[in-house]
Residue frames relative to the residue before (quaternion, step in Angstrom):
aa qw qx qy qz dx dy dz
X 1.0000 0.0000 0.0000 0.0000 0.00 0.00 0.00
X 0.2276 -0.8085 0.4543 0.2968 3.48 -1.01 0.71
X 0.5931 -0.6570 0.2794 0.3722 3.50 -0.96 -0.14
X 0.2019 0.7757 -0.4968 0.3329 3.38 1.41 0.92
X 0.9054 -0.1259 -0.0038 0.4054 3.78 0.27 -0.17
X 0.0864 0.8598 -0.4943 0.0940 3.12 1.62 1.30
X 0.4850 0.6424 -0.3278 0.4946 4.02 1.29 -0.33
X 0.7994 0.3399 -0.2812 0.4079 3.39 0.69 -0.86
X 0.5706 0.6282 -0.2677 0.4562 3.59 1.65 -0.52
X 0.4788 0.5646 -0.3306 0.5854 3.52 1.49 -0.74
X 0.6178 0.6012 -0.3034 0.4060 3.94 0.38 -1.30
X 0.7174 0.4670 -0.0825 0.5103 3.03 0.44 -2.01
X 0.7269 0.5320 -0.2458 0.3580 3.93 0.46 -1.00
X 0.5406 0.3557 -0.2726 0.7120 3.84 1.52 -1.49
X 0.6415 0.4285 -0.5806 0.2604 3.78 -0.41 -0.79
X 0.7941 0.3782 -0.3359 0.3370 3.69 0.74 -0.93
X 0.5934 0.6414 -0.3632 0.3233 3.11 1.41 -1.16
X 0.8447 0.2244 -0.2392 0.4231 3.60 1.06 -0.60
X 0.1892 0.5605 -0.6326 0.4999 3.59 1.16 1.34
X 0.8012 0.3885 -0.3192 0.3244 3.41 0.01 -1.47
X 0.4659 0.6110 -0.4208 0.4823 3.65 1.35 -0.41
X 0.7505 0.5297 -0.2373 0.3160 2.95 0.10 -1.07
X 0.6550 0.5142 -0.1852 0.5217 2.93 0.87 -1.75
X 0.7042 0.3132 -0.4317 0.4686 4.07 0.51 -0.82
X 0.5564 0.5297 -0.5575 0.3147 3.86 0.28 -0.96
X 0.7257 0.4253 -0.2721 0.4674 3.76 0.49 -1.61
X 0.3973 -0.7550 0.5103 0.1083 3.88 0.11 -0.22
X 0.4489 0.5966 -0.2755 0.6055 3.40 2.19 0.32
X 0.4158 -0.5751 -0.5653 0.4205 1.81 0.54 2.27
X 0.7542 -0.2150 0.2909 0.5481 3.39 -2.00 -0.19
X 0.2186 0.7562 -0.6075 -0.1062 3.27 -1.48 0.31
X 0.4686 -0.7149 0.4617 0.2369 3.51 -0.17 0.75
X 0.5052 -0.5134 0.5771 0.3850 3.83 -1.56 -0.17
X 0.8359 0.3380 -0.2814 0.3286 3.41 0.42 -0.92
X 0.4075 0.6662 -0.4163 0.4656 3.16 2.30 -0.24
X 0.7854 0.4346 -0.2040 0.3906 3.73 0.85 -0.98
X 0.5562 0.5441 -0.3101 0.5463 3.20 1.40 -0.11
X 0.6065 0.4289 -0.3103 0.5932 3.49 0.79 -0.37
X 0.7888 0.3608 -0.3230 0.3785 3.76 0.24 -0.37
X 0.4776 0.5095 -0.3308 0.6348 3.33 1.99 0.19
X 0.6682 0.5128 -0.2696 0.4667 3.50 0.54 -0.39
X 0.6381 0.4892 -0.2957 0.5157 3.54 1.16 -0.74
X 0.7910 0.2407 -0.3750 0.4192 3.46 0.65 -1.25
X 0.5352 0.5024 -0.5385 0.4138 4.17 0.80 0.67
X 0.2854 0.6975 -0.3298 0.5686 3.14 1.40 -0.41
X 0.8268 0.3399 -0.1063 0.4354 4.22 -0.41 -1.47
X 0.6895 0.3736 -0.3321 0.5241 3.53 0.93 -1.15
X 0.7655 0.4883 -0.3518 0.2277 3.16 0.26 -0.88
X 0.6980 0.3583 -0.3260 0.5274 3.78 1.53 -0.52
X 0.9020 0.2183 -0.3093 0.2076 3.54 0.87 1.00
X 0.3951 0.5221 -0.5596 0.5082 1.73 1.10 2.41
X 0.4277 0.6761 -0.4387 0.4093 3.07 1.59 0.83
């Protein structure tokens, strides 16, 4: 990753990381670990090939 918008990836990274918290503690809807781990993985997954 370069260091062109490491500020906005942090933003973008807690905003989901703590929806998906949220969203798994409450169960509204179902949300698995590996369901949330995979949707964290995708969006490092996205930044990371386009900024290669």
């Amino acid at each position: 990753m370069t260091s062109d918008d490491l500020d906005g990836f942090t933003v973008r990274f807690a905003a989901l990381a703590d929806g998906l918290a949220l969203q798994r503690l409450r169960q509204a809807p179902p949300l698995s670990t590996e369901d949330a781990r995979r949707h964290l993985n995708r969006l490092i997954d996205t930044e990371l090939r386009r900024r290669s």
